[in-house]
Backbone as JSON, one array per atom type, in Angstrom:
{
  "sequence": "XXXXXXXXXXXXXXXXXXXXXXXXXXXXXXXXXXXXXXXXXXXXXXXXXXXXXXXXXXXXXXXXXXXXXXXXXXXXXXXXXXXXXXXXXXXXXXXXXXXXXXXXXXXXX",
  "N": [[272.22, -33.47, 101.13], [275.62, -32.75, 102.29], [278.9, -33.51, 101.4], [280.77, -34.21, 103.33], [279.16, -35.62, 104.62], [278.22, -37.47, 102.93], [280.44, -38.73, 103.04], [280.71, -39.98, 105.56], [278.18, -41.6, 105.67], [279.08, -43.65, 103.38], [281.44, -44.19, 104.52], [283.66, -43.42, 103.16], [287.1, -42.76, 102.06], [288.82, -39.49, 102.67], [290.56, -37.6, 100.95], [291.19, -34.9, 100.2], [289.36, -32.11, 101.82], [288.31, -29.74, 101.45], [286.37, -28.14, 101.34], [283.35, -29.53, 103.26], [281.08, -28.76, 103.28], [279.44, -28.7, 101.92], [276.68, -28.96, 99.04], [275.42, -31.85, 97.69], [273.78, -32.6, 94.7], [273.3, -34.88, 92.91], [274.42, -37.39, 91.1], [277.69, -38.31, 89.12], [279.35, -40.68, 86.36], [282.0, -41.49, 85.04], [285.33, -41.56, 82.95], [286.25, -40.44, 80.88], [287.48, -37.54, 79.91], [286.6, -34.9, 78.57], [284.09, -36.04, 77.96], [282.88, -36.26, 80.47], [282.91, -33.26, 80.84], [280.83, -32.09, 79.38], [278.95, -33.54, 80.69], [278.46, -33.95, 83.6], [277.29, -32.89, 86.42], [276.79, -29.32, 87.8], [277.21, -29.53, 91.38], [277.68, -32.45, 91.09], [278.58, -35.36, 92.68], [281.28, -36.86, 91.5], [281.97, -39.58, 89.6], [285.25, -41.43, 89.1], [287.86, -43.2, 87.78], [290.07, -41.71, 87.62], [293.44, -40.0, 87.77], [295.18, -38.36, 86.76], [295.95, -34.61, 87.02], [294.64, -32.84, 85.16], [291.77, -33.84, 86.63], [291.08, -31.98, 88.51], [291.5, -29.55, 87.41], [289.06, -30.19, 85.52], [286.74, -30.77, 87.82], [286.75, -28.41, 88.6], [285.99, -27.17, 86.5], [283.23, -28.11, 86.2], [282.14, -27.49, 88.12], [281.52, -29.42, 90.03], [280.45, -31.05, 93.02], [282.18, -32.89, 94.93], [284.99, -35.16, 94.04], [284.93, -38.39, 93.8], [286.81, -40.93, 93.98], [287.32, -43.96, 92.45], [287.7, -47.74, 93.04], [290.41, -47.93, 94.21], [291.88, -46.02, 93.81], [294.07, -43.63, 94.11], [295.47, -40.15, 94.34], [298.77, -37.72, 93.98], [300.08, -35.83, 95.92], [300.68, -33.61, 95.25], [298.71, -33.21, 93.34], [296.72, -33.45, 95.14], [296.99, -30.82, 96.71], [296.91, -28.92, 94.9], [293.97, -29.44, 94.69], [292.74, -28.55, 96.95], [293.6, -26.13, 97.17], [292.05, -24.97, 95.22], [289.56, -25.7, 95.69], [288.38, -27.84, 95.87], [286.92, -30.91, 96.82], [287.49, -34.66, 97.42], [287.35, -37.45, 97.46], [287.7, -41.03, 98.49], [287.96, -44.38, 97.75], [287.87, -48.01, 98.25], [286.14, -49.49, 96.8], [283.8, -50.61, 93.44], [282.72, -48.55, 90.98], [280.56, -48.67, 89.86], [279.24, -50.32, 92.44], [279.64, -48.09, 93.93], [277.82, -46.15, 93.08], [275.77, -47.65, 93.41], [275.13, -47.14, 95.96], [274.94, -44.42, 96.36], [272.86, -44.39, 95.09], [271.28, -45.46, 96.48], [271.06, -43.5, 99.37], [269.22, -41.44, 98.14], [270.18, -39.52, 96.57]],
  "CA": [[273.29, -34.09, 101.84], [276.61, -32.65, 102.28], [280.12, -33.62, 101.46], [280.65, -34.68, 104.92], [277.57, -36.82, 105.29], [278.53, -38.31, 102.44], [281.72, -39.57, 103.12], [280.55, -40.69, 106.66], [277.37, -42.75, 105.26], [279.72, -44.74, 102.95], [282.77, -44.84, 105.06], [284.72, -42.87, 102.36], [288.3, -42.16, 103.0], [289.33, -38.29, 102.38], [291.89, -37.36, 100.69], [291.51, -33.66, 100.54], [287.58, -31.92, 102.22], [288.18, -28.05, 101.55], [284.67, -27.34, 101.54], [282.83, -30.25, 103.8], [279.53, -29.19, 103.77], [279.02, -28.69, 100.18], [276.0, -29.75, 99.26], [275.41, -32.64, 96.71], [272.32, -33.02, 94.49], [273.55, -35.98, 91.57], [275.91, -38.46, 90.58], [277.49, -38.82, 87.17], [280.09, -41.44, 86.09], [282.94, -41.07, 83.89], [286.92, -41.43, 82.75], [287.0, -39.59, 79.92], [287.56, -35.94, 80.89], [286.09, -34.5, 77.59], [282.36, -36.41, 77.96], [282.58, -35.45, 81.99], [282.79, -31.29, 81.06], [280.19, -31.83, 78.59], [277.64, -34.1, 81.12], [278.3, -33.69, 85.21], [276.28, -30.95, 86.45], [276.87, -28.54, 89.51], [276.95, -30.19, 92.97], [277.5, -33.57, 91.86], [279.93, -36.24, 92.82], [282.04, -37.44, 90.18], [282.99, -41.13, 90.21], [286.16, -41.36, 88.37], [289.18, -43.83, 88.52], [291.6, -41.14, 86.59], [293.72, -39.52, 89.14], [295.87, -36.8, 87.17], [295.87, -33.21, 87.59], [293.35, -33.12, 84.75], [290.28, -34.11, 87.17], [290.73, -30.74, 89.4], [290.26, -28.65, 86.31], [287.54, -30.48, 85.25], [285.9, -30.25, 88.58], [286.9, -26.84, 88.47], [284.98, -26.71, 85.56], [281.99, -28.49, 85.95], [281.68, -27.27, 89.64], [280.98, -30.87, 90.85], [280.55, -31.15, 94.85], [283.36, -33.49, 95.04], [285.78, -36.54, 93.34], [285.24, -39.93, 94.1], [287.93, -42.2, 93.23], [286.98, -45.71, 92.96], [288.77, -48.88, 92.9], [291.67, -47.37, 95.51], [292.65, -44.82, 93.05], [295.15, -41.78, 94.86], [296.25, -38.91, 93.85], [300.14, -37.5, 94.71], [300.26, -34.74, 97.21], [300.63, -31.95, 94.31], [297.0, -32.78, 93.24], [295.5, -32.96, 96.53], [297.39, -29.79, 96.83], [296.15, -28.22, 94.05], [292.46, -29.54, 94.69], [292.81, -27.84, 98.06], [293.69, -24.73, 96.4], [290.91, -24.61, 93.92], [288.1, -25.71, 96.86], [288.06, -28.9, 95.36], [286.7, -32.18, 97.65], [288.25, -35.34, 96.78], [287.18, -38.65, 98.51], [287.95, -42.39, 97.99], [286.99, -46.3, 98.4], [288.13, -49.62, 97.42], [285.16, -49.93, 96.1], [284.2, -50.11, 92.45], [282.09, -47.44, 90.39], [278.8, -49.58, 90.06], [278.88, -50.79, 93.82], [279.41, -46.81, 94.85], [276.5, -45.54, 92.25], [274.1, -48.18, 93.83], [275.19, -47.14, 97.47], [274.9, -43.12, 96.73], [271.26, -43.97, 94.57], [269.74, -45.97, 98.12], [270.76, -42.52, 99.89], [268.5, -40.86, 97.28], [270.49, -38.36, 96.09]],
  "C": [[274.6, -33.38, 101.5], [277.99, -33.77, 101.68], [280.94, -34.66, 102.57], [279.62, -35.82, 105.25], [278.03, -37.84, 104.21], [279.1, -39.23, 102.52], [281.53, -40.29, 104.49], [279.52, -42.23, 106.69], [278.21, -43.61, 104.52], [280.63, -45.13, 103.39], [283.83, -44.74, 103.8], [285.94, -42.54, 103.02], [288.26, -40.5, 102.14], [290.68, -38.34, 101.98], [292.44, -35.78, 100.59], [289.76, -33.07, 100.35], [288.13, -30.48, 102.36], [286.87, -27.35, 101.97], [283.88, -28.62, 101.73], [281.48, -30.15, 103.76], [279.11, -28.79, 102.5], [277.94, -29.56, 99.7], [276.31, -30.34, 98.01], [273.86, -33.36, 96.06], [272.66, -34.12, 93.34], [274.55, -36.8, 91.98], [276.43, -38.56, 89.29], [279.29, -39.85, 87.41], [280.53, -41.43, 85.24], [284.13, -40.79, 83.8], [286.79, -40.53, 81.61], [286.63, -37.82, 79.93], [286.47, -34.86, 79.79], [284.19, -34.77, 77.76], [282.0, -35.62, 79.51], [282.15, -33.8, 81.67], [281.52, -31.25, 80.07], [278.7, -32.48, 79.56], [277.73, -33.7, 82.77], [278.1, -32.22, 84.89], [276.93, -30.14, 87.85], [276.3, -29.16, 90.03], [276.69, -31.7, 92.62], [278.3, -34.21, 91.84], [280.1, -36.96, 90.99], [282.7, -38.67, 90.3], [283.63, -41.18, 89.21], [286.71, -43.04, 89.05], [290.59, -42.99, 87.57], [291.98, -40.63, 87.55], [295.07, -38.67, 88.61], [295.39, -35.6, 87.46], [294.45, -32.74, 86.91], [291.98, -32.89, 85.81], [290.38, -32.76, 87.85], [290.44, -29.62, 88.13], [289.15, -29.1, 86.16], [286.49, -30.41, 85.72], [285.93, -29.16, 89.07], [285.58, -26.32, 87.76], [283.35, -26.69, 85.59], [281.43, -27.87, 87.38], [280.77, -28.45, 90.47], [281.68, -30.56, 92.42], [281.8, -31.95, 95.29], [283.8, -34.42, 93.93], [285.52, -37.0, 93.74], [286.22, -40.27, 93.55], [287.63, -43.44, 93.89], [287.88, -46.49, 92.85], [290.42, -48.81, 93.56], [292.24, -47.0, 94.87], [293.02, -43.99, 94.19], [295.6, -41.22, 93.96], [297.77, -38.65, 94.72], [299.65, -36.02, 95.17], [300.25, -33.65, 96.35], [299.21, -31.94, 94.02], [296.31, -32.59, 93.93], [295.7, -31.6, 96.74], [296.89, -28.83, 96.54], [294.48, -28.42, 94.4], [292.39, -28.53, 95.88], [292.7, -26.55, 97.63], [292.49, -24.22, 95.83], [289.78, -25.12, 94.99], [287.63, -27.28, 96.15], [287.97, -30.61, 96.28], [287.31, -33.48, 96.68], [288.23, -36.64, 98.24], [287.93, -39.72, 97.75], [287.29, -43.24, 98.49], [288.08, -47.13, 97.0], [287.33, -49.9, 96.23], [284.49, -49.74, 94.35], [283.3, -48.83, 91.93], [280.32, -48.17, 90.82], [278.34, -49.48, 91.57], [278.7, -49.03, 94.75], [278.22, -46.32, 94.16], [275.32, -46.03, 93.03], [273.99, -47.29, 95.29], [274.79, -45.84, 97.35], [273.07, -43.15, 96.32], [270.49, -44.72, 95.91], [270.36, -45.03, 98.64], [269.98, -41.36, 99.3], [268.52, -39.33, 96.98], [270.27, -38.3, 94.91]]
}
């Protein structure tokens, strides 16, 4: 599943889709930026609710398929900016971490 598919099956909002069809094989969950670079793998969404600049390195780093931000976390216009820059996807939702984990594990990614 893409990037794109993603965000359409849950009715994610975008906040910045550089690279849309990116595929996505995981999920991992996690605020603290330190455990994230040490556990998310390549290509998979990252459900966060941290929303400085921080998270685009990190998914720099880890080469995760996109950000989530749960619980109607935003970012300011310099990070989307920057994520843009760096090829970095970057969705959202109201919704919290748990309720998006269950919703991405019944599309059986």
């Amino acid at each position: 599943m893409t990037v794109n598919e993603l965000k359409d099956k849950l009715a994610l909002n975008t906040i910045v889709m550089p690279d849309a069809k990116r595929e996505i094989n995981g999920c991992y969950i996690g605020d603290l930026l330190s455990w994230v670079m040490g556990a998310a793998k390549t290509d998979d969404i990252w459900i966060t609710i941290m929303s400085n600049i921080n998270i685009v390195a990190v998914a720099t780093l880890c080469d995760t398929a996109c950000i989530l931000l749960a619980e109607g976390v935003s970012v300011s216009y310099d990070i989307a900016n920057t994520a843009h820059e760096k090829g970095i996807n970057i969705l959202s939702s109201e919704k919290n971490a748990y309720t998006l984990a269950k919703e991405i594990s019944e599309l059986k990614i």
